[in-house]
N, C-alpha and C positions, 0 to 999 in steps of 0.2 A: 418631537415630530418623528413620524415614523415613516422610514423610506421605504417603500415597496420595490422588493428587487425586480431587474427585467426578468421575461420569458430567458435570454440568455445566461444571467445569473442565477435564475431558480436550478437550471438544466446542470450547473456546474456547481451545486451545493452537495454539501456533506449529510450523509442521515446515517440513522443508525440501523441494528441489526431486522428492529420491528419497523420500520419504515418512517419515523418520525424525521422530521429535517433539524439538523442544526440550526438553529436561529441566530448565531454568533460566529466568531472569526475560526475556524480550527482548529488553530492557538488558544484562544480562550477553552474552548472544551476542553480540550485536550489537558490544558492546567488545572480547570474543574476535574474533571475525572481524577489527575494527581494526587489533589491535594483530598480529595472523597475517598480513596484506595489508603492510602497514608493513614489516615486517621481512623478507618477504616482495620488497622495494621495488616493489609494486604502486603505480599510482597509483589511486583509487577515488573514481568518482561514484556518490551514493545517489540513485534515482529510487524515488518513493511512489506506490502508484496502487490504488485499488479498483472493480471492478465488479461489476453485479448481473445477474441474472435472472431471470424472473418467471415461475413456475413455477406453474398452478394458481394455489392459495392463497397459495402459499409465496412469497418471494421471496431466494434467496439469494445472499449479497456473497462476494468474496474477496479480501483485502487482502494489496498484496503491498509484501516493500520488495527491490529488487534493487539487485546492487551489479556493477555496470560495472568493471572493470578494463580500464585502458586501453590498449587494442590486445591482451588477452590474454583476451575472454570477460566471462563474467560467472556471477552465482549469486544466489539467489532465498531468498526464507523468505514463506510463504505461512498466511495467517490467514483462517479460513471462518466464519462466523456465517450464521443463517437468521433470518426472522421474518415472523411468517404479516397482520402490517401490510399492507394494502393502499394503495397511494400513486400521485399520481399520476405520470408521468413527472419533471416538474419535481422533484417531491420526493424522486425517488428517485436522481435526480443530484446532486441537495444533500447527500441520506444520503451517495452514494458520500464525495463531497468531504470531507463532518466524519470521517468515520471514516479517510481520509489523513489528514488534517491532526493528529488525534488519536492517530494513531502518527508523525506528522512531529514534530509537539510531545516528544512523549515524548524523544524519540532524540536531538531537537537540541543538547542539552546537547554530547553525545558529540562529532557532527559537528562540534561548533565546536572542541572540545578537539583532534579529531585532523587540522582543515583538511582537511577533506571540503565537497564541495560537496553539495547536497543541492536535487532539486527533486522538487513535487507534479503528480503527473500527472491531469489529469480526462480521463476518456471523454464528453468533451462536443465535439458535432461543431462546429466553426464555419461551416459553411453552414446558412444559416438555410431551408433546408426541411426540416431534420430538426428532430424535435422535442426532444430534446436541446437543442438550442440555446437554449431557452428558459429554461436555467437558466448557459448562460455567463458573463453579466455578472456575474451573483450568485457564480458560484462563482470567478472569477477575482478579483474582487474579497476575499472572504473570505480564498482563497489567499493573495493580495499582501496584504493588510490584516494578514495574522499572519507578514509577513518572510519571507516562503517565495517562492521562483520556480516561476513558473505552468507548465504547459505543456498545450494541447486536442489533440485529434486535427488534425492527421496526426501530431505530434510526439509524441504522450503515449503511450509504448511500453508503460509499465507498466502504466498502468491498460488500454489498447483491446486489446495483444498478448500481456502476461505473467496477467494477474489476469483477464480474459477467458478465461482456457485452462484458470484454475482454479478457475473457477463450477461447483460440482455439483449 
């Protein structure tokens, strides 16, 4: 029997870069795509990374998790959530940060299993005249505090250049 997800659950699924939806758990993908790369003899780094913006009322995220094949490209699965929360800067580069790490958590199982590297991206600038900044220590800290390798803007591709592109 086939369950048809709610209006709720369709809005909080996974697709990919050409706009196909996940049909399965994240995990499941996520292990497909593994063990397809592997055999494949891809080599593959996982980079995490969410960003927002602030729309009116609204402010909406996009979480992405891409996957770097080395020297041959890369490919993407992208996650949208909204929420009419108003926040200040600081808190809304913290939101970004938990909700990587909340899909990094998830997945790391995996990544250990198949000796994947795996880092989290924050769209936090480290020049401190932006305001972003004022949430770096904290979110660097958090990152590293849960075993995950850090990386800000200029470095952080996923969240500043991938997941920036797929804020709607």
């Amino acid at each position: 029997m086939i369950v048809k997800p709610t209006k709720m659950e369709q809005q909080k699924q996974w697709r990919r870069l050409n706009g196909t939806m996940v049909q399965q758990s994240i995990e499941d993908e996520v292990r497909q795509a593994l063990i397809k790369e592997r055999e494949a003899g891809n080599v593959i780094k996982v980079c995490i990374g969410t960003d927002s913006q602030v729309k009116g009322r609204t402010t909406d995220f996009a979480t992405v998790i891409v996957f770097v094949r080395k020297g041959k490209g890369a490919f993407m699965y992208i996650y949208n959530q909204s929420t009419k929360r108003k926040m200040p800067v600081k808190q809304r580069m913290l939101e970004e940060v938990a909700m990587s790490i909340d899909i990094a958590y998830k997945l790391c199982p995996l990544f250990i299993a198949f000796n994947v590297d795996m880092e989290v991206h924050a769209d936090i600038n480290t020049n401190p005249n932006f305001k972003s900044n004022d949430a770096l220590k904290e979110a660097m800290g958090y990152i590293m505090g849960m075993g995950f390798v850090f990386k800000a803007k200029p470095h952080a591709f996923a969240s500043s250049q991938c997941a920036d592109r797929m804020v709607h």
